[in-house]
DRENDO-1510 file (C-alpha; in Angstrom, 1 decimal, always signed):
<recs>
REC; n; res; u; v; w
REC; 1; UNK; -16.5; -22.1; +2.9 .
REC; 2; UNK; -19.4; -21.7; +1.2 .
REC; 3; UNK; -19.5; -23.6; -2.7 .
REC; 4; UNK; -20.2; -21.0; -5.3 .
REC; 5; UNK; -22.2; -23.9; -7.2 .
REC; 6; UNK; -25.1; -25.8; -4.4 .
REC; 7; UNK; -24.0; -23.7; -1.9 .
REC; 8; UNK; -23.2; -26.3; +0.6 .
REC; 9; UNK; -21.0; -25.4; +3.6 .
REC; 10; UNK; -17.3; -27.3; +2.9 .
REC; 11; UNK; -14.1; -27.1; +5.1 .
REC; 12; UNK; -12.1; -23.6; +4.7 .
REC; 13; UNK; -9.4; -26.1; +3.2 .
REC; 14; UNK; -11.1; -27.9; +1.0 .
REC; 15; UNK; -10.2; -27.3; -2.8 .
REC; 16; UNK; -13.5; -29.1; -4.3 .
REC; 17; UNK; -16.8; -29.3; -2.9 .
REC; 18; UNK; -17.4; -32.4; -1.1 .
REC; 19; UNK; -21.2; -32.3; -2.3 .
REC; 20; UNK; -20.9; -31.8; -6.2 .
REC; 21; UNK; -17.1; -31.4; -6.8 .
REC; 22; UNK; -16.5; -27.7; -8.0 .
REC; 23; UNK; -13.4; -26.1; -7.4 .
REC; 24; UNK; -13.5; -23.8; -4.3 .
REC; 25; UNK; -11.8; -20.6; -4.6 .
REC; 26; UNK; -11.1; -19.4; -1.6 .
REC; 27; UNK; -11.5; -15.4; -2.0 .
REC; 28; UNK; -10.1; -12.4; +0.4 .
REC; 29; UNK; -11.7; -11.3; +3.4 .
REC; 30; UNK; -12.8; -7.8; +3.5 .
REC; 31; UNK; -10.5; -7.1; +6.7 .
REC; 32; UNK; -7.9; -8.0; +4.1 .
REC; 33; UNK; -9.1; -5.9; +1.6 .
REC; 34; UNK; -9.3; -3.1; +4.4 .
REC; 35; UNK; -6.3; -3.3; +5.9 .
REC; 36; UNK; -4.8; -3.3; +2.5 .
REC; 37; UNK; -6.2; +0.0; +1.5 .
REC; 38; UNK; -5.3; +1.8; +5.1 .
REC; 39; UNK; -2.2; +1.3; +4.3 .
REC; 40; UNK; -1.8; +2.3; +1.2 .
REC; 41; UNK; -3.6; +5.3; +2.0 .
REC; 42; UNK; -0.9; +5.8; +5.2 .
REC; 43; UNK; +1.9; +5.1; +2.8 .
REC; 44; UNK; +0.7; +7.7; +0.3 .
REC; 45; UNK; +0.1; +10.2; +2.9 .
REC; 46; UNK; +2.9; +9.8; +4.2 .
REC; 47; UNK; +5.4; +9.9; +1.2 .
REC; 48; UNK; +3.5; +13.1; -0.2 .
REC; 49; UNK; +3.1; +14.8; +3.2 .
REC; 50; UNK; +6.3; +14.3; +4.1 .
REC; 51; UNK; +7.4; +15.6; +0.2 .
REC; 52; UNK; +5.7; +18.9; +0.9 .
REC; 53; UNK; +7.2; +19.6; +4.2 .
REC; 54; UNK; +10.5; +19.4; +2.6 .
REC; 55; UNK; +9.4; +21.6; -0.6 .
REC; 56; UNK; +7.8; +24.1; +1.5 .
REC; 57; UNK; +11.5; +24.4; +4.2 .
REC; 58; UNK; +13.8; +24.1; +1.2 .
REC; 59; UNK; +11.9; +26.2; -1.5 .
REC; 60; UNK; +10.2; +28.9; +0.5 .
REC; 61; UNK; +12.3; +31.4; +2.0 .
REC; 62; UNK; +11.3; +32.7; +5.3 .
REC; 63; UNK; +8.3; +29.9; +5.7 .
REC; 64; UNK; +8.1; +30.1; +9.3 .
REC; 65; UNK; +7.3; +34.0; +9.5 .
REC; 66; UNK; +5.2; +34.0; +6.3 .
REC; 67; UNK; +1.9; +32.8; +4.9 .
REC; 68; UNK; +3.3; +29.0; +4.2 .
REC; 69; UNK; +3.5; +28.7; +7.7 .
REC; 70; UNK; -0.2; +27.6; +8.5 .
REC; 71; UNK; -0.2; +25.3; +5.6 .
REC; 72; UNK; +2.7; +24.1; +6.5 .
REC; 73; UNK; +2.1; +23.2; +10.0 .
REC; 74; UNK; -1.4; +22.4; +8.4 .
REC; 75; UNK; +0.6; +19.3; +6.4 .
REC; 76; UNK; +2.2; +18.5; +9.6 .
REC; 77; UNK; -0.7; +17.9; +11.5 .
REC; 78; UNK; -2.3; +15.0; +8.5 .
REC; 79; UNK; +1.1; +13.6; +8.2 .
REC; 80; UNK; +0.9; +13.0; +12.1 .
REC; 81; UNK; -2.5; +12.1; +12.1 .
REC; 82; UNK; -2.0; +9.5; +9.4 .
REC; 83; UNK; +0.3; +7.8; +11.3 .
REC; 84; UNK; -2.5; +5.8; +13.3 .
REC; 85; UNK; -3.6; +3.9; +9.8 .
REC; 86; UNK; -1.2; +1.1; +10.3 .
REC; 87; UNK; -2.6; +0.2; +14.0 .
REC; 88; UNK; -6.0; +0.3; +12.4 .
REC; 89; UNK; -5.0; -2.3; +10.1 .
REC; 90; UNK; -3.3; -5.3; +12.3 .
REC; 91; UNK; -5.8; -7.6; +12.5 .
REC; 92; UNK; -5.6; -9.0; +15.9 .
REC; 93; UNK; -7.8; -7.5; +18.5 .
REC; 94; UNK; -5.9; -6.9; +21.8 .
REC; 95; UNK; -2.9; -6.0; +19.2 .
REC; 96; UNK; -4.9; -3.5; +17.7 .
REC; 97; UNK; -5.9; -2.1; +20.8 .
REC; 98; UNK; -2.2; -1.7; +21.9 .
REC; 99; UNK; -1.1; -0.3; +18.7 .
REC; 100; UNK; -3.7; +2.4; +18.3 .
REC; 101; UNK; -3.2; +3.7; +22.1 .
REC; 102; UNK; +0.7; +3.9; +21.8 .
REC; 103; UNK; +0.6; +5.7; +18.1 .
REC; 104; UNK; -2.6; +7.9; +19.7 .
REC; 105; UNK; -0.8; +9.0; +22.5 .
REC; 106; UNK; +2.2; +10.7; +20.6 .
REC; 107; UNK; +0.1; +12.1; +17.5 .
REC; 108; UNK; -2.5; +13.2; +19.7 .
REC; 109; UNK; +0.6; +15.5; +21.1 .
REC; 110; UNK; +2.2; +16.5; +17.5 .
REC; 111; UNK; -1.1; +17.4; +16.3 .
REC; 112; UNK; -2.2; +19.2; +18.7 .
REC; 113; UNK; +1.8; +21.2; +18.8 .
REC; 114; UNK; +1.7; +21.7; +14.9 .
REC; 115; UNK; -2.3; +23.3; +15.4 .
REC; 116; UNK; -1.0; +25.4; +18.5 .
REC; 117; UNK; +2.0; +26.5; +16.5 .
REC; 118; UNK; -0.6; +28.2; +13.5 .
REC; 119; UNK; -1.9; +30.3; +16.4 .
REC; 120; UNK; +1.1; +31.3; +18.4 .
REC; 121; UNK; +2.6; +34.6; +17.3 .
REC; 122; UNK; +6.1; +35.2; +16.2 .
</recs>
């Protein structure tokens, strides 16, 4: 950790410089701030994604025959897609990895269902 004062190098645990004795403050990293924000942005997503869906089956009569129906399965398709935020977050490399191939793998699938659905005739 760098000191904000001479700008000597100190230990990541140190609390004062060991060069001129300011306090270190020990700020977040950006994969923090990052990670923080992909989430958020899943959650939100998620919650108003998921909101519509509902509004759109419980409101709307006869949404699957009628015009709501592409926006709907529209909304469906970002609410699936959103789902691989929270792999992009973890932090850990080889986890990362893991997480984005088994959340890719289904989305890739509802996506693709909810897009095929717009086009398919009924």
């Amino acid at each position: 950790m760098l000191c904000p004062k001479c700008f000597q190098e100190n230990d990541d645990n140190a609390l004062f410089c060991k060069h001129c004795g300011s306090k270190l403050v020990k700020q977040e990293s950006t994969s923090d701030n990052l990670s923080s924000i992909l989430l958020l942005v899943w959650a939100v997503v998620f919650f108003v994604a998921g909101g519509i869906q509902t509004l759109i089956t419980t409101l709307v009569d006869d949404w699957y025959f009628g015009s709501w129906r592409t926006f709907y399965f529209l909304v469906c398709a970002v609410h699936n897609a959103s789902n691989i935020l929270p792999a992009i977050a973890i932090k850990n490399k080889t986890m990362k990895i893991v997480a984005i191939v088994l959340v890719a793998i289904p989305t890739l699938y509802y996506i693709y269902s909810n897009i095929s659905a717009i086009f398919t005739e009924y």
